[in-house]
C-alpha positions as CSV (number, residue, x, y, z in Angstrom):
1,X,77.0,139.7,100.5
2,X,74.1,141.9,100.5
3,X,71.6,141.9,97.4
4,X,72.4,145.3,96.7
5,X,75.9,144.7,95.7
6,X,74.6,141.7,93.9
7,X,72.4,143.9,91.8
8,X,69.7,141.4,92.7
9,X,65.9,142.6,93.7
10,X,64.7,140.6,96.2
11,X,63.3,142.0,99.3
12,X,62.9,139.4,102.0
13,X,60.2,139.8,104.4
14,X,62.0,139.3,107.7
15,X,65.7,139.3,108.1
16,X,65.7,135.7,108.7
17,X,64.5,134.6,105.2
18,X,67.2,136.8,104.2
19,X,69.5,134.6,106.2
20,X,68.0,131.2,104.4
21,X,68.8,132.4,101.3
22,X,72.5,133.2,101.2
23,X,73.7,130.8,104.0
24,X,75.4,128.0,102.8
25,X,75.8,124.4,104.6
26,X,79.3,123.4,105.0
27,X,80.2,120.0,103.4
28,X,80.1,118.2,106.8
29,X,76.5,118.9,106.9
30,X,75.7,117.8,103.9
31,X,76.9,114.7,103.9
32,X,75.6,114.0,107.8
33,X,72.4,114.7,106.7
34,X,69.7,111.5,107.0
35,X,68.5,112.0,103.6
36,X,72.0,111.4,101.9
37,X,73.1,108.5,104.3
38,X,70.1,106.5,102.5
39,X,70.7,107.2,99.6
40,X,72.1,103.9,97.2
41,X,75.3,105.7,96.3
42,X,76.6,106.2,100.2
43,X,75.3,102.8,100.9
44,X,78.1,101.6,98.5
45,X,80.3,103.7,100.1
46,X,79.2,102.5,103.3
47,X,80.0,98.9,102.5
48,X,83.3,100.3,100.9
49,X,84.5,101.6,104.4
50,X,83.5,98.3,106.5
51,X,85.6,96.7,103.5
52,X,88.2,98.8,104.5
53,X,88.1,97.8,108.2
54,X,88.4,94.3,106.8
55,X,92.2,95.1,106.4
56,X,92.1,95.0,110.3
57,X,92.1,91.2,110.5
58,X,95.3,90.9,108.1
59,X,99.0,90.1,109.9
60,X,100.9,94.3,110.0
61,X,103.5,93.1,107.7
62,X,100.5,92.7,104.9
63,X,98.5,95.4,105.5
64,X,101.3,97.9,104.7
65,X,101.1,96.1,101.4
66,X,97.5,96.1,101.1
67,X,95.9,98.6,98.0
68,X,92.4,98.1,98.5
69,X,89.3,95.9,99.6
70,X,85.9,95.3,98.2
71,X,83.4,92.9,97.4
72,X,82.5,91.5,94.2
73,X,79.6,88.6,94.3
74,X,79.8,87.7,97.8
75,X,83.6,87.3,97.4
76,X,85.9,89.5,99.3
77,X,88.9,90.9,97.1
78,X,91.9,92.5,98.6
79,X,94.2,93.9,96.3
80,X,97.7,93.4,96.7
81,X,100.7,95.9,95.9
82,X,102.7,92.8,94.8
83,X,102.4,89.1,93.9
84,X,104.5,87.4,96.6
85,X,101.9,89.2,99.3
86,X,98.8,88.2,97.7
87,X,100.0,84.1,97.6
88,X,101.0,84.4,100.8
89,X,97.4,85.4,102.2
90,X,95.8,83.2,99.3
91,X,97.9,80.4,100.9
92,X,97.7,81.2,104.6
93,X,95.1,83.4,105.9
94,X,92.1,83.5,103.8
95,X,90.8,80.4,105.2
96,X,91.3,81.8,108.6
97,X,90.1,84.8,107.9
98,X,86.7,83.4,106.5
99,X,86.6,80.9,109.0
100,X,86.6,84.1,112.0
101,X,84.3,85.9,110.1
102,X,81.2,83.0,110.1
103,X,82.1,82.2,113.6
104,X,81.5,86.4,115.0
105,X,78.5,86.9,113.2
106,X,78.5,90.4,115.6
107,X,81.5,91.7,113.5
108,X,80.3,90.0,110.1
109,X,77.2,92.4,110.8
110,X,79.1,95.4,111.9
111,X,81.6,95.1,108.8
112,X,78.9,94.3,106.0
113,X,80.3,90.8,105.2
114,X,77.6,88.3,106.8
115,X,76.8,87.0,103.4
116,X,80.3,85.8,102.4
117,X,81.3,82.7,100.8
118,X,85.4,83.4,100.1
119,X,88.3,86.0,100.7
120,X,90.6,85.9,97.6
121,X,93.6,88.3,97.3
122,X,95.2,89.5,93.8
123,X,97.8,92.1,92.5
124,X,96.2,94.6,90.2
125,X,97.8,94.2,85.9
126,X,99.3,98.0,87.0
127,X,101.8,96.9,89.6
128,X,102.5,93.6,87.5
129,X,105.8,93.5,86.2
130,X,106.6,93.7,82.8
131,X,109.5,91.9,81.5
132,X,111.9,93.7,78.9
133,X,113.4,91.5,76.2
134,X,117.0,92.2,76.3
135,X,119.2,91.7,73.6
136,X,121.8,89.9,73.2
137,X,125.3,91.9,73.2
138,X,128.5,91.3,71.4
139,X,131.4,90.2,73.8
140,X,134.8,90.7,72.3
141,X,137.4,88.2,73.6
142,X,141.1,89.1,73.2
143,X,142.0,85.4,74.1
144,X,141.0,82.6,72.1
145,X,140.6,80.1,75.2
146,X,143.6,78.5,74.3
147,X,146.0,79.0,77.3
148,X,147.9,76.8,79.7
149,X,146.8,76.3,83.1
150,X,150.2,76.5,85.4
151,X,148.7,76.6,88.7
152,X,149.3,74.3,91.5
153,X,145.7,75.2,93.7
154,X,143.0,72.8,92.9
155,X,140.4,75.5,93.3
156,X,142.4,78.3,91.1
157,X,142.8,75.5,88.9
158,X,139.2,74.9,89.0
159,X,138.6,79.0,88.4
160,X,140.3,79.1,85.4
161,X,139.3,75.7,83.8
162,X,136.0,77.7,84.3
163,X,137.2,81.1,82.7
164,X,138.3,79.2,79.6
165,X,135.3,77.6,78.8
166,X,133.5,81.2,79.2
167,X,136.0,82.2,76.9
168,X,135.2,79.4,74.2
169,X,131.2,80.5,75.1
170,X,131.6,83.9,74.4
171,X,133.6,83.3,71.1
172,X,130.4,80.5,69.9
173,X,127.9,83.5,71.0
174,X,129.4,85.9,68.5
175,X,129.5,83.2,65.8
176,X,125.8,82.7,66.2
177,X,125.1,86.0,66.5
178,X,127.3,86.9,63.0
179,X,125.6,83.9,61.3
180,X,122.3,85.9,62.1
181,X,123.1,88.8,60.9
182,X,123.3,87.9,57.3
């Protein structure tokens, strides 16, 4: 845009100053640039991608399940997107995995993680499951479990002998449950 259809007043001496002023750096510039890289905030970040490399040493059937990786007090944390995958590397790999990390000090270096002392893995309180109290329901019998058994197969015989006490169950259940009521 030129200053004149900014309204502005500024008359630049050479046309290259005028240039400087309303060039602006693209994004991928800006964050390439020496003076960013160290600054505190992208070290962090820094660290934060070599964590993320870390995910490299797990077996492919947990790193689909893998939801993040960082480092808290020389301890590295991999966040799990459910319980059963974070025992299963608690159990089974984090030993190995600390184990090859202090023997190739080269890749310890390269991935941030020479001062490391354990790997633990967790599931996050989000994907925790929550368990619903579900209450109890009425079941209406039309039989009172009193019925004879006429069969001749051990294992029908077995079946129903089975059936009848559900019966008798159910009918108990909705005694309790009428006794609670009042």
């Amino acid at each position: 845009m030129l200053p004149q259809a900014l309204n502005i007043n500024i008359m630049p001496t050479t046309m290259a100053s005028f240039a400087n002023i309303f060039i602006m750096k693209s994004i991928k510039e800006i964050l390439s640039s020496d003076r960013l890289k160290h600054s505190e905030a992208f070290k962090k970040n820094g660290i934060q991608k070599s964590c993320a490399k870390f995910k490299l040493l797990l077996p492919m059937h947990l790193q689909s399940r893998v939801l993040f990786v960082f480092v808290r007090n020389d301890i590295v944390k991999i966040a799990f997107d459910s319980t059963s995958a974070s025992s299963e590397y608690n159990k089974f790999y984090a030993k190995d995995n600390l184990d090859f990390i202090k023997d190739n000090l080269e890749l310890a270096k390269t991935l941030g993680l020479e001062s490391i002392i354990k790997c633990e893995a967790y599931t996050p309180k989000d994907y925790l499951l929550s368990y619903v109290k579900i209450p109890k329901v009425r079941i209406y019998e039309r039989s009172k479990g009193n019925f004879p058994i006429i069969l001749k197969d051990e294992k029908l015989c077995a079946l129903m002998e089975r059936y009848k006490e559900l019966v008798k169950h159910n009918l108990r259940h909705n005694e309790d449950l009428d006794r609670k009521d009042f």
